[in-house]
SETI-48631 format. One record per atom (N, C-alpha, C): x, y, z; residue number from 1. Coordinates in steps of 0.05 Angstrom, whole numbers, plus 5000, padded with zeros to 4 digits. Example, Ala and Ser with C-alpha at 12.3 -4.5 7.8 and 13.67 -1.06 7.14 Angstrom:
<nodes>
c1/c2/c3/num
5264/4886/5156/1
5246/4910/5156/1
5264/4934/5156/1
5257/4955/5142/2
5273/4979/5143/2
5258/5001/5157/2
</nodes>
This chain:
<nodes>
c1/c2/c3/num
5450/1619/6163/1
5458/1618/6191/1
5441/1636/6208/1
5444/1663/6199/2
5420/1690/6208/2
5391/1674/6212/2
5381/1663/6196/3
5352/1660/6200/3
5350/1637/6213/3
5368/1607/6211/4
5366/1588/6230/4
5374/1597/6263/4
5391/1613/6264/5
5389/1621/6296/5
5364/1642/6298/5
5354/1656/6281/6
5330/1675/6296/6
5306/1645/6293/6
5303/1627/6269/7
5284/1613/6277/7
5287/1599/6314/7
5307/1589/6323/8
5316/1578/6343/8
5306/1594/6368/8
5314/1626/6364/9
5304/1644/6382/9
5275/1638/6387/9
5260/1644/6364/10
5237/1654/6370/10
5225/1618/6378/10
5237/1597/6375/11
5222/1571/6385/11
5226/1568/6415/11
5241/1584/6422/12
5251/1585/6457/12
5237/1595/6467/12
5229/1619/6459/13
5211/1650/6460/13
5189/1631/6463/13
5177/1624/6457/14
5144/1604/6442/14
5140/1585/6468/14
5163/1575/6470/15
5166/1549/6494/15
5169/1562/6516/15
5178/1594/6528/16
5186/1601/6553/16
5160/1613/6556/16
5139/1610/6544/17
5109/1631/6545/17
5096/1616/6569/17
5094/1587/6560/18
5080/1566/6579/18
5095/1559/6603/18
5127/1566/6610/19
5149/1565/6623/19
5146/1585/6647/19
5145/1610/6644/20
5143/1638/6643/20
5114/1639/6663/20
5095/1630/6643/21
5067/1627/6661/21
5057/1657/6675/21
5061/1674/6659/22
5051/1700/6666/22
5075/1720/6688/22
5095/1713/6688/23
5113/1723/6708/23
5138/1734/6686/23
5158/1753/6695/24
5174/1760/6679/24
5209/1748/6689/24
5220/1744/6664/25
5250/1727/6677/25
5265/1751/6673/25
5285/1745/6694/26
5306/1773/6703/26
5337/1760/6690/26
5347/1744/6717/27
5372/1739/6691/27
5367/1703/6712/27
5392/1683/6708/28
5381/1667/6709/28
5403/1653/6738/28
5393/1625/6744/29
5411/1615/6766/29
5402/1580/6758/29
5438/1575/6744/30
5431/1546/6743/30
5413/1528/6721/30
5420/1552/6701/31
5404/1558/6672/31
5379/1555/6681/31
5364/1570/6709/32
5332/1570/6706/32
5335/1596/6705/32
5319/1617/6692/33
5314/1636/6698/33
5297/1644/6728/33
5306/1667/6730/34
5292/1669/6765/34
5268/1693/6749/34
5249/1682/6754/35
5224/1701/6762/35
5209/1721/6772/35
5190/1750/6765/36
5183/1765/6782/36
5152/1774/6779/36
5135/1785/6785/37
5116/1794/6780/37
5113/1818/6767/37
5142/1825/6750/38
5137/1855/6741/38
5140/1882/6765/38
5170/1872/6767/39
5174/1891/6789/39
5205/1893/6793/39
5225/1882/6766/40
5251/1887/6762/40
5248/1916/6731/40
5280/1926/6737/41
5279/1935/6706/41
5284/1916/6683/41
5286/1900/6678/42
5289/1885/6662/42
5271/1876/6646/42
5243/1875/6665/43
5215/1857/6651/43
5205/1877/6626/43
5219/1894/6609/44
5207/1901/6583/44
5222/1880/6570/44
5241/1876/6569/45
5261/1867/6547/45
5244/1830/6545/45
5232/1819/6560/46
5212/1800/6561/46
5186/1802/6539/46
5180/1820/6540/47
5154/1836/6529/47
5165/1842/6504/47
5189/1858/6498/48
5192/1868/6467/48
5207/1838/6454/48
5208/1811/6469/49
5225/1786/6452/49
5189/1778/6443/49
5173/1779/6456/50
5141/1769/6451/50
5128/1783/6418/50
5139/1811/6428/51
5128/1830/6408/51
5140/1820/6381/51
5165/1824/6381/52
5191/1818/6361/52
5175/1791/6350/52
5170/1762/6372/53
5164/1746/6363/53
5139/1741/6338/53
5124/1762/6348/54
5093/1760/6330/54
5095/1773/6310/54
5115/1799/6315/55
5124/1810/6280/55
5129/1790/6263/55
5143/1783/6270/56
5163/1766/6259/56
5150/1734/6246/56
5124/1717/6260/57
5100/1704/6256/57
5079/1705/6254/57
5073/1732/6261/58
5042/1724/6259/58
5025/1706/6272/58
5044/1691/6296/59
5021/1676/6307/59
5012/1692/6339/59
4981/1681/6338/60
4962/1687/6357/60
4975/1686/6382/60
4987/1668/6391/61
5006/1665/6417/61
5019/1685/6429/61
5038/1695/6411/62
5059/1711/6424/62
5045/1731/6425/62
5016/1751/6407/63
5007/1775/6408/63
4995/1769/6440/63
4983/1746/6448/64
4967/1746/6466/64
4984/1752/6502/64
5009/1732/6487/65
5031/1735/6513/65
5043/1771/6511/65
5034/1784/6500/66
5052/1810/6494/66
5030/1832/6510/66
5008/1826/6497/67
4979/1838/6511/67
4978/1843/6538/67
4982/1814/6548/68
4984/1803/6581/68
5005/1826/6595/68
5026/1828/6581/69
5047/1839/6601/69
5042/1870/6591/69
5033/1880/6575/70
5025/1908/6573/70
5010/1909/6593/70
4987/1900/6602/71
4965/1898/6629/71
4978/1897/6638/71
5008/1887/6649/72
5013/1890/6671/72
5018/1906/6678/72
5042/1919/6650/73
5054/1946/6654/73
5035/1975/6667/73
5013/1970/6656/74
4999/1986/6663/74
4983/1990/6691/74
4985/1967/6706/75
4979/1966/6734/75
5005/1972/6746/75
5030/1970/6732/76
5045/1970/6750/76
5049/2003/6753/76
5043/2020/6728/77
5050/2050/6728/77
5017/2058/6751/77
5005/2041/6744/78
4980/2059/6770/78
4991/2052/6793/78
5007/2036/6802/79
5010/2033/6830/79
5039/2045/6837/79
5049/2052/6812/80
5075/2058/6810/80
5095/2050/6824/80
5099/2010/6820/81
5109/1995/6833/81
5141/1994/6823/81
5158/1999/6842/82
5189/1999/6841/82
5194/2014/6813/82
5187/2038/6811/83
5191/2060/6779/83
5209/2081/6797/83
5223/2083/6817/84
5237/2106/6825/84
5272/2098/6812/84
5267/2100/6787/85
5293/2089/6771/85
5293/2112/6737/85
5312/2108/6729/86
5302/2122/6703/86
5307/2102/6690/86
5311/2074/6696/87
5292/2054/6669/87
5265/2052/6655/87
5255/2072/6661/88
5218/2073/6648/88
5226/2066/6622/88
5248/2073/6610/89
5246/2070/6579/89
5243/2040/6566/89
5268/2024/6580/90
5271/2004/6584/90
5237/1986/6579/90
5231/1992/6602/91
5206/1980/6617/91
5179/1987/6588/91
5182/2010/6585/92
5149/2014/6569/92
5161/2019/6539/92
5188/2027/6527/93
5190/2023/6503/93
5183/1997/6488/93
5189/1974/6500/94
5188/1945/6494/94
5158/1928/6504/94
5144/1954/6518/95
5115/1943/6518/95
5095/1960/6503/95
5092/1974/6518/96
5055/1990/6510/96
5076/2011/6488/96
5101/2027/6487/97
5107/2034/6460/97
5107/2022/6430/97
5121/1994/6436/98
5121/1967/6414/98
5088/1962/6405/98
5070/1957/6429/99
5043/1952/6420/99
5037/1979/6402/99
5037/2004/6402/100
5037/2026/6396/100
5041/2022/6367/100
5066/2029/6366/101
5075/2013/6347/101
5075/1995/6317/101
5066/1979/6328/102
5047/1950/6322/102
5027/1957/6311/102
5015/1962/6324/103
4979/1964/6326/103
4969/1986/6327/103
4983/2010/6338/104
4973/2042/6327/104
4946/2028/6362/104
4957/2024/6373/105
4933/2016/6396/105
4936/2047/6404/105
4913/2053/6412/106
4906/2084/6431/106
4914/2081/6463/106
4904/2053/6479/107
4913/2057/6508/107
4936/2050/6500/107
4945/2039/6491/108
4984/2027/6490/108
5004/2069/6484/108
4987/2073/6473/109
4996/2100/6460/109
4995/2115/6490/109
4975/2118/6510/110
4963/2136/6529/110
4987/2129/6556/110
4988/2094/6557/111
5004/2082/6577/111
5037/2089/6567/111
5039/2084/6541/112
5071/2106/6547/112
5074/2124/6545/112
5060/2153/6536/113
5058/2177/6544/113
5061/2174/6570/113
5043/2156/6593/114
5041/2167/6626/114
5076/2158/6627/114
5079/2142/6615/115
5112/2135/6635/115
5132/2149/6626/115
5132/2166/6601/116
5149/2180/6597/116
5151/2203/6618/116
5117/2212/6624/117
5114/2238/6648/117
5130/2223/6673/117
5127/2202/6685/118
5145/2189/6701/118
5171/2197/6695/118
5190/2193/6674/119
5215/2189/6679/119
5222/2216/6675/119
5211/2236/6664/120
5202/2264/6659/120
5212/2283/6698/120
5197/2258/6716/121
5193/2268/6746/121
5225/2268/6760/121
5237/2246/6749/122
5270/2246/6748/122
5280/2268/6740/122
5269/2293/6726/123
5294/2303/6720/123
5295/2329/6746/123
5331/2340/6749/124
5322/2356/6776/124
5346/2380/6761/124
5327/2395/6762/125
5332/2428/6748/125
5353/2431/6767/125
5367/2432/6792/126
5381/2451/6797/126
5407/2434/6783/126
5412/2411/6795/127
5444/2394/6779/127
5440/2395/6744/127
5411/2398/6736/128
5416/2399/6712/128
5412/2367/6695/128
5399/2343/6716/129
5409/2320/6705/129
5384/2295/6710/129
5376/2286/6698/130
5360/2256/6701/130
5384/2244/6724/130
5359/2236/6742/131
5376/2226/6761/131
5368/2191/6758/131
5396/2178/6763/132
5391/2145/6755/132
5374/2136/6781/132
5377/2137/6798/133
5373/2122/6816/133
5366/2138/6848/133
5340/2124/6859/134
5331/2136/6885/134
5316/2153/6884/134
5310/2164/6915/135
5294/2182/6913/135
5309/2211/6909/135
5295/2233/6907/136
5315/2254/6903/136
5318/2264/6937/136
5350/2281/6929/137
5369/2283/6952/137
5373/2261/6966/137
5375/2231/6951/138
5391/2212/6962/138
5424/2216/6973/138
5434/2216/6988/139
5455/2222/6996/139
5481/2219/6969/139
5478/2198/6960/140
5495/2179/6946/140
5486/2189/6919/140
5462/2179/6911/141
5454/2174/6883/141
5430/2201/6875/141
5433/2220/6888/142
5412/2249/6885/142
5429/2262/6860/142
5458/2265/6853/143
5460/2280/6839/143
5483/2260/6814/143
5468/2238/6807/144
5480/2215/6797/144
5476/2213/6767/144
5488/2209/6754/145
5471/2200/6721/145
5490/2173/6714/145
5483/2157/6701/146
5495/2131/6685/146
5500/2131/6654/146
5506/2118/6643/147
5510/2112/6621/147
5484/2104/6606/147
5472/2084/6618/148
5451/2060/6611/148
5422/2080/6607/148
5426/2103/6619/149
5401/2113/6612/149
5398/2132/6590/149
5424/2128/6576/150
5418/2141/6542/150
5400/2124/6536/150
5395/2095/6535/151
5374/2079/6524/151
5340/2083/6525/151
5350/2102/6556/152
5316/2107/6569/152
5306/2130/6550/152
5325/2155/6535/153
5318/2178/6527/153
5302/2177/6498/153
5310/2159/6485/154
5286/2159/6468/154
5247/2150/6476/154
5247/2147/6490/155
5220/2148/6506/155
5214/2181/6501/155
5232/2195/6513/156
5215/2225/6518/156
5220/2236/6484/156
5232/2232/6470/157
5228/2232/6446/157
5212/2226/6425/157
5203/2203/6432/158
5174/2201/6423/158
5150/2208/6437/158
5147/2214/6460/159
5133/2227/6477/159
5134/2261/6466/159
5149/2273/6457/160
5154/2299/6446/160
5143/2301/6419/160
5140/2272/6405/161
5134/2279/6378/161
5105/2270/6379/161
5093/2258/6399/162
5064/2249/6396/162
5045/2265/6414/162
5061/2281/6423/163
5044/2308/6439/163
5044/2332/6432/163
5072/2337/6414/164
5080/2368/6405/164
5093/2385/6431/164
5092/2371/6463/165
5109/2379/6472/165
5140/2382/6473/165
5153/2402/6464/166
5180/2403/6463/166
5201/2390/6489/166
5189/2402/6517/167
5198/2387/6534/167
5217/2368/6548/167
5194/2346/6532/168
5211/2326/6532/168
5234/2320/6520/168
5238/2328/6494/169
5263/2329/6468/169
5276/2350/6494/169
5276/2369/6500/170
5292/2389/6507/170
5304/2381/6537/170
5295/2367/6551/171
5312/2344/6578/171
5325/2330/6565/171
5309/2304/6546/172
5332/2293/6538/172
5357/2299/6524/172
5355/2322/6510/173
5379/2330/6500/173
5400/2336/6523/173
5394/2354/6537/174
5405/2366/6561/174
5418/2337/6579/174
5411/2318/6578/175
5417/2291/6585/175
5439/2274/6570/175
5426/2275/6552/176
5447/2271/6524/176
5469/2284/6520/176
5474/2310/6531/177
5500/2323/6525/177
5511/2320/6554/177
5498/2328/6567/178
5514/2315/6599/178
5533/2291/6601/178
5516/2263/6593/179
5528/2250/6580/179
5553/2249/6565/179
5551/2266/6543/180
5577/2257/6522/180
5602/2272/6533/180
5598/2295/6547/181
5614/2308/6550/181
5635/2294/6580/181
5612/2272/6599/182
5630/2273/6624/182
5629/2246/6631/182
5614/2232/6613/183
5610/2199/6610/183
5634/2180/6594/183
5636/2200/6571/184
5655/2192/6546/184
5680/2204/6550/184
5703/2186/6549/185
5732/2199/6562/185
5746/2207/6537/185
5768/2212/6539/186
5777/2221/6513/186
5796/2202/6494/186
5801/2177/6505/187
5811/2162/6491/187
5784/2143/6483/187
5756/2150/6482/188
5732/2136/6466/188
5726/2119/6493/188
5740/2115/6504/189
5725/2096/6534/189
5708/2104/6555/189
5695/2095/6562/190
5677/2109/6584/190
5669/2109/6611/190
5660/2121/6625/191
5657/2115/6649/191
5627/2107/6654/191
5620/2081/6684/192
5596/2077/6674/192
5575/2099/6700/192
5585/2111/6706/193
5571/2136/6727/193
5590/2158/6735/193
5578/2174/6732/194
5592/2205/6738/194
5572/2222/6762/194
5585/2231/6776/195
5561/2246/6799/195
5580/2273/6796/195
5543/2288/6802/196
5560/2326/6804/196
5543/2330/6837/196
5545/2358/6843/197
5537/2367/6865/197
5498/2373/6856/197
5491/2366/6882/198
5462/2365/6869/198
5454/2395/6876/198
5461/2409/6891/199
5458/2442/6884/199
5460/2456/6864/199
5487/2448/6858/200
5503/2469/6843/200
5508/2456/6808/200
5502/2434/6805/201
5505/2416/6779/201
5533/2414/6779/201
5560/2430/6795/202
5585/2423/6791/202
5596/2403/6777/202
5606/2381/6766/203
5617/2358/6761/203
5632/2348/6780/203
5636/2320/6794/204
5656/2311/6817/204
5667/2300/6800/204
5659/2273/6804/205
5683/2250/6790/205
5662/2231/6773/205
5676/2208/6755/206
5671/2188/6747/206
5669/2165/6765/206
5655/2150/6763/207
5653/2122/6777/207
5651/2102/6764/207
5641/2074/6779/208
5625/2051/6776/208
5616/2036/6792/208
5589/2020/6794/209
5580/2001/6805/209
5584/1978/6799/209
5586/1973/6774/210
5604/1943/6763/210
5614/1937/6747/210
5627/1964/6747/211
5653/1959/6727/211
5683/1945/6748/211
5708/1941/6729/212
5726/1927/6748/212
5738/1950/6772/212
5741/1986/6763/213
5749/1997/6770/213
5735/2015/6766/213
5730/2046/6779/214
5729/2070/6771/214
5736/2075/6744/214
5760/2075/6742/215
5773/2085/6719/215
5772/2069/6689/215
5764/2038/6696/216
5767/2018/6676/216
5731/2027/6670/216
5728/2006/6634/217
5709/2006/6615/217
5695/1985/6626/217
5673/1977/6635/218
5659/1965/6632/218
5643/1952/6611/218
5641/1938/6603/219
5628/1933/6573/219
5608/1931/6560/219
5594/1934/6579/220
5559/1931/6574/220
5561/1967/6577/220
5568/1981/6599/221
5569/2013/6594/221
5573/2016/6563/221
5595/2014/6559/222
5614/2020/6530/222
5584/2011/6505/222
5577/1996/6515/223
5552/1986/6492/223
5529/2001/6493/223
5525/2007/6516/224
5499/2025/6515/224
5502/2051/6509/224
5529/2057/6513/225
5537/2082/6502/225
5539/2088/6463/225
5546/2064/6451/226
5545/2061/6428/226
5515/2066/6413/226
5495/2055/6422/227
5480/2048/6419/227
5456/2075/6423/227
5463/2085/6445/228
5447/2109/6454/228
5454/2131/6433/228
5474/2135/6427/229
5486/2154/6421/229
5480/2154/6388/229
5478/2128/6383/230
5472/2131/6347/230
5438/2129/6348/230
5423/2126/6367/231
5399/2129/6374/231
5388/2161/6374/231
5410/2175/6396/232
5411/2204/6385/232
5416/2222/6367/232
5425/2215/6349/233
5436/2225/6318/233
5408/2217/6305/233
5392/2194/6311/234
5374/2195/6294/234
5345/2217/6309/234
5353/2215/6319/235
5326/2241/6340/235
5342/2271/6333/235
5358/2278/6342/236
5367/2302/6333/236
5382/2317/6310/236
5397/2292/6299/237
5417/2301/6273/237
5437/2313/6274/237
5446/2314/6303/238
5464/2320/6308/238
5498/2303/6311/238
5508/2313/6297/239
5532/2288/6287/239
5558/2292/6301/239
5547/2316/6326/240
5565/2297/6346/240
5561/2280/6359/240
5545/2267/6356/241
5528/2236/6369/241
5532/2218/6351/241
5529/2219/6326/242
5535/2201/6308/242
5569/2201/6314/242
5587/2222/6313/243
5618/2215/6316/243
5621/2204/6340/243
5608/2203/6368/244
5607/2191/6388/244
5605/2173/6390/244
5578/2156/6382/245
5578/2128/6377/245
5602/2115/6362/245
5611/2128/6335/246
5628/2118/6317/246
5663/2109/6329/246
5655/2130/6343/247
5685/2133/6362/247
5687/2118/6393/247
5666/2106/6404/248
5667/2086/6424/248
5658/2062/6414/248
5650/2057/6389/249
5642/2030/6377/249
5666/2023/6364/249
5688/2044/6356/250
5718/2028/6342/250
5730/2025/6368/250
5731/2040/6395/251
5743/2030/6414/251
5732/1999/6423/251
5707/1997/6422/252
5700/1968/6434/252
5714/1955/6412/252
5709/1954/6381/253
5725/1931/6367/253
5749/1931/6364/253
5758/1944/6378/254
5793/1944/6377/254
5801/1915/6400/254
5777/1922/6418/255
5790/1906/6443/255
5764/1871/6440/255
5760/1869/6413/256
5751/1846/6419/256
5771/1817/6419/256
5758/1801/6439/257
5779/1776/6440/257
5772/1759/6414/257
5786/1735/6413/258
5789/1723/6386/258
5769/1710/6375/258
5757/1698/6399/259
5717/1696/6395/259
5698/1711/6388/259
5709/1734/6389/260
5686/1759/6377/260
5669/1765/6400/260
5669/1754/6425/261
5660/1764/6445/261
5664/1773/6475/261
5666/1802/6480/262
5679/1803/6505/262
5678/1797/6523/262
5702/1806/6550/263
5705/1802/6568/263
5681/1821/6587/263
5680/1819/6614/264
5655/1845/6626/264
5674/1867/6630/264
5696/1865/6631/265
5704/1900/6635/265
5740/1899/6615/265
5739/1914/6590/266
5765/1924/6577/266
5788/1926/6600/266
5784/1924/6629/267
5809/1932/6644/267
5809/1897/6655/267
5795/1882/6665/268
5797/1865/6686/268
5821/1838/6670/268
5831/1839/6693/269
5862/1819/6683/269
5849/1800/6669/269
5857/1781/6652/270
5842/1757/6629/270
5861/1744/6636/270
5845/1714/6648/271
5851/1689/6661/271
5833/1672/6645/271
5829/1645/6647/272
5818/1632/6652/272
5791/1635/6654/272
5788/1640/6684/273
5769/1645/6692/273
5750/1667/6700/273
5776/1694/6675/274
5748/1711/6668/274
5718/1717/6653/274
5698/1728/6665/275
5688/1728/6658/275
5673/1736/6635/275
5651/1727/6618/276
5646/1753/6592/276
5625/1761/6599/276
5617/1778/6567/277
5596/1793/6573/277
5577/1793/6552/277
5561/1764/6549/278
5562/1762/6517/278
5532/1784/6503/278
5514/1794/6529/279
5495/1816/6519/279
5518/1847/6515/279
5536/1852/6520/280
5544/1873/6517/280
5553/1874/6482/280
5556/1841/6475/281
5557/1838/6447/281
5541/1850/6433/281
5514/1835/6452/282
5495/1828/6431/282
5485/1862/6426/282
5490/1881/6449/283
5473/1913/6450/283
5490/1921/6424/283
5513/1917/6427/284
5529/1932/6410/284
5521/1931/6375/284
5526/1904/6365/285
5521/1893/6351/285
5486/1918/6339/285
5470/1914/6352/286
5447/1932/6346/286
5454/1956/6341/286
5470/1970/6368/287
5481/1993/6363/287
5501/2001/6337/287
5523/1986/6325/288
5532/1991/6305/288
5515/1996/6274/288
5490/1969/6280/289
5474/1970/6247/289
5461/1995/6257/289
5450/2008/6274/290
5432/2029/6274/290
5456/2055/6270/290
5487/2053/6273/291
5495/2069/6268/291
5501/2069/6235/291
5506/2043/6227/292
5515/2043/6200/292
5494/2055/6181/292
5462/2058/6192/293
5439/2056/6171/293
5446/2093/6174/293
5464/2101/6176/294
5461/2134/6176/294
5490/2146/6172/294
5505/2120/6167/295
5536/2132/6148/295
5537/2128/6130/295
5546/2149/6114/296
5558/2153/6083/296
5565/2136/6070/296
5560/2116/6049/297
5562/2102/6048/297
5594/2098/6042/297
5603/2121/6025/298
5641/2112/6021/298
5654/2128/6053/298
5638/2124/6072/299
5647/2126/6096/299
5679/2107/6095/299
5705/2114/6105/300
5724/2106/6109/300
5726/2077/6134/300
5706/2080/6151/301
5697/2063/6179/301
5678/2043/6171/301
5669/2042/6148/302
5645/2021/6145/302
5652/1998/6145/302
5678/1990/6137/303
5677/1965/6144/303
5702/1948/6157/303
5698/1970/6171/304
5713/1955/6205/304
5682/1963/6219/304
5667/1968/6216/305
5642/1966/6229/305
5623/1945/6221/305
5621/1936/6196/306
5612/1914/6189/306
5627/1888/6193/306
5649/1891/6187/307
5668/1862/6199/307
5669/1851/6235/307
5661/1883/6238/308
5661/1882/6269/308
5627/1871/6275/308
5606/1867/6267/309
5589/1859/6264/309
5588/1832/6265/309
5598/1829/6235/310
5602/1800/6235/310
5621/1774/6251/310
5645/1792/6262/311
5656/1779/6282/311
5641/1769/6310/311
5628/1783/6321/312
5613/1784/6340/312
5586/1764/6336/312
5571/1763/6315/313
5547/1754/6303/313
5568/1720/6308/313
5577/1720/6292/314
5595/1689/6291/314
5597/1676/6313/314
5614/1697/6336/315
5616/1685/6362/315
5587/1686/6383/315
5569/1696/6377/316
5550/1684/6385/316
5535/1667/6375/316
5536/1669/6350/317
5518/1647/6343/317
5534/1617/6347/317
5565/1622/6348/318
5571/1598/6346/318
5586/1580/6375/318
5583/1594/6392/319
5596/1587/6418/319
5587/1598/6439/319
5563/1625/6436/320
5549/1631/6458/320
5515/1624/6458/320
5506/1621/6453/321
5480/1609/6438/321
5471/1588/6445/321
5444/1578/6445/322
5446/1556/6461/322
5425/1536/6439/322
5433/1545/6411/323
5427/1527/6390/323
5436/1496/6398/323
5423/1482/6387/324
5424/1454/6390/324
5418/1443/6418/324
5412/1465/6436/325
5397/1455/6464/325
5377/1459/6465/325
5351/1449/6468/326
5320/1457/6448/326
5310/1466/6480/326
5322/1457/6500/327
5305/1458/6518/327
5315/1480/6541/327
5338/1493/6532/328
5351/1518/6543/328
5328/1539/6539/328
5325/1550/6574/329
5313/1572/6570/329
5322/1601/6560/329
5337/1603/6569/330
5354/1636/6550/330
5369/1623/6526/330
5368/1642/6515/331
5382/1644/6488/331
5414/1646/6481/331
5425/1665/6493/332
5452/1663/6502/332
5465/1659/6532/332
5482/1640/6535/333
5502/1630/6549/333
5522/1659/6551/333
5527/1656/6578/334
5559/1670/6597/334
5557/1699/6588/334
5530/1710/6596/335
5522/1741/6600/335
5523/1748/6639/335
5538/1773/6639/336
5542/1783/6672/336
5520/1806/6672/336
5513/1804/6698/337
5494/1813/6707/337
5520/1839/6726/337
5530/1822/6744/338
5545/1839/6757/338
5573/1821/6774/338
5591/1824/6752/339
5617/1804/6770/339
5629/1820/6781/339
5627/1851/6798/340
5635/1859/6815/340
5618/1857/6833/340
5593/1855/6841/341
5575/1844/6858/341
5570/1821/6863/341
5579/1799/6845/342
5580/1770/6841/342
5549/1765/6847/342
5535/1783/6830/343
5497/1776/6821/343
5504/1764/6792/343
5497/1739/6795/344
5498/1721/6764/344
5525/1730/6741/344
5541/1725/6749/345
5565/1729/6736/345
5567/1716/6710/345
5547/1695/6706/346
5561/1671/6676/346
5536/1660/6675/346
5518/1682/6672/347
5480/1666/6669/347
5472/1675/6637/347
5446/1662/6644/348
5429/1678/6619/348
5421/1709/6626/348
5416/1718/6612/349
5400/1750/6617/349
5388/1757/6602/349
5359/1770/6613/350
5340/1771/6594/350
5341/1800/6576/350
5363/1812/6577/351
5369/1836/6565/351
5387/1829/6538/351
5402/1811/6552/352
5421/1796/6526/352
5399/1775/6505/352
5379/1758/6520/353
5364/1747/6504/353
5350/1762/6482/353
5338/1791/6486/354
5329/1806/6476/354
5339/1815/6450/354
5365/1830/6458/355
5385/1845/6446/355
5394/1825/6420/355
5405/1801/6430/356
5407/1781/6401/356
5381/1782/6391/356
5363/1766/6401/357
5332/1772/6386/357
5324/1808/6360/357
5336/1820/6369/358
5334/1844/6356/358
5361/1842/6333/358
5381/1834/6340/359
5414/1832/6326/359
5398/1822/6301/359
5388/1790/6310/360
5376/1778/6285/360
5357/1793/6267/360
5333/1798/6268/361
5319/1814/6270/361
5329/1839/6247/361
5342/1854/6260/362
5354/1880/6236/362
5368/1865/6218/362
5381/1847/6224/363
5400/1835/6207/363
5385/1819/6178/363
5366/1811/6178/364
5349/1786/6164/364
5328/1807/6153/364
5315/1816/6174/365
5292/1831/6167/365
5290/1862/6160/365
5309/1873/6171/366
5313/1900/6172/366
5296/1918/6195/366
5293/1899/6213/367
5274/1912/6234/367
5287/1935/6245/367
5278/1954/6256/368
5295/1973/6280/368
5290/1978/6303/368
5278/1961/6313/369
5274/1956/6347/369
5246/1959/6342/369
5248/1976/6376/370
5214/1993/6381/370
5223/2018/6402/370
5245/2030/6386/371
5258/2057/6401/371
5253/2079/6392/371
5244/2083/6364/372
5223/2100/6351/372
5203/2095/6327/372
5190/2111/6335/373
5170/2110/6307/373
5150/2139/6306/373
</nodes>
């Protein structure tokens, strides 16, 4: 089943190259994907399904389609087009890092060093914090951090180990504990933004941008939190990151529905016509095997984490997926972008396309992304 849905993937992947036509897909409208020139955060996760693809074949195609969008990447860091975000990780882990990677390439190696120094320019010594979003002393978003950018922190991590600058390891940590301490609530649920005073680093409150509530889980948060966090245990060894992930990854499988795939936020009333969230599956799903490859093995949790795996794997492969439609451009069906913004509520997304592409991937192959090496 594993390898007939990753074959399926990567024949979509192959067919959206000539589709695609040198432009990157964001999430979709009307099962077309909408298009950009490399100028959303999203356009790595495009680039690392290419990369993934040619591991994974060996054919000439996908290295050549992977090549293309590293050039881009790299015009886009000289002109330093829409990078005032701390998605750099996002963006260059899944290109010129993956080529890296890959190929031990030297400019792929040089071009994510420069973007790590980018996301490096986010951090602001006095709050103490990588700031998500804007310019600094944005009214709103100057003394902001998210959830989603635990994903970005292994960038300066490998940036730390391929320069010998400490630096970088020593922000992201400082990021990383900020994080666990005011991101992660105490019943394992999370919040998906927290803001402090940008003077004083104070702490205010918890928030959200699209979650159902302030106070409610968002689900794609909750995933990236899983995920980051057993990402950090493997960079530092530190196992309060490993108990963190372990302890917001049994909260998400507590609350999965009977399909194995959730809803977009643990709080929002379930109708009908709620919506899901089927990449918050698919992040998770990665996030748990990368936590499992570093528990004990007569660990007491292993297998409500593996069952929880496979529940999820089932319901996408078997009802979110767009197997048996040869001519669907994304890969998974009824992923939210943002159903409190009502931006693509029940589309494809090229983050969820990715994220399964990787699910498969570790699962069959034993791959582990392109988050370190």
């Amino acid at each position: 089943m594993l390898q007939a849905a990753l074959k399926d993937a990567i024949d979509k992947t192959r067919k959206n190259i000539a589709r695609f036509n040198g432009k990157f897909p964001h999430v979709s409208e009307n099962d077309v994907y909408q298009l950009n020139d490399n100028t959303d955060w999203t356009n790595g996760f495009w680039s690392g399904m290419l990369w993934l693809s040619y591991e994974l074949t060996k054919e000439a195609d996908f290295r050549e389609a992977a090549v293309r969008t590293v050039g881009s990447f790299r015009d886009r860091l000289a002109s330093h087009t829409v990078l005032d975000h701390h998605d750099i990780g996002f963006l260059y882990s899944l290109s010129a890092k993956a080529q890296w990677i890959i190929e031990g390439d030297e400019s792929a190696k040089s071009l994510a060093l420069g973007a790590a120094d980018v996301l490096m320019k986010r951090w602001r010594p006095k709050s103490g914090l990588i700031q998500a979003w804007g310019q600094e002393g944005h009214e709103k978003n100057g003394g902001r951090i998210i959830i989603d950018c635990l994903m970005n922190l292994p960038l300066l991590f490998w940036a730390a180990k391929h320069t010998g600058d400490d630096r970088y390891a020593e922000i992201a940590v400082q990021q990383a504990e900020k994080s666990r301490r005011f991101l992660v609530r105490g019943d394992d649920s999370s919040y998906h933004t927290f803001y402090f005073d940008q003077e004083t680093g104070e702490p205010l409150r918890g928030g959200t941008e699209q979650g159902y509530a302030d106070g409610s889980t968002w689900t794609r948060g909750q995933a990236w939190g899983i995920y980051g966090f057993a990402l950090l245990y493997h960079f530092t060894g530190d196992t309060c990151y490993q108990e963190t992930s372990l302890r917001m990854a049994k909260h998400f499988l507590e609350r999965l529905p009977e399909d194995g795939v959730v809803y977009w936020d643990f709080s929002a009333p379930i109708t009908p016509e709620t919506k899901r969230d089927s990449s918050a599956s698919a992040i998770t799903i990665c996030g748990i095997h990368e936590l499992l490859k570093r528990l004990p093995s007569g660990h007491p949790d292993r297998a409500v984490l593996e069952e929880g795996v496979r529940r999820q794997l089932d319901g996408l492969i078997g009802k979110y997926a767009t197997i048996g439609k040869p001519d669907a451009e994304g890969l998974l069906e009824r992923g939210s972008y943002s159903v409190r913004g009502n931006a693509s509520p029940d589309d494809y997304m090229i983050w969820g396309d990715y994220y399964y592409m990787e699910a498969l991937a570790r699962l069959t192959e034993g791959h582990k992304g392109y988050w370190y090496e």
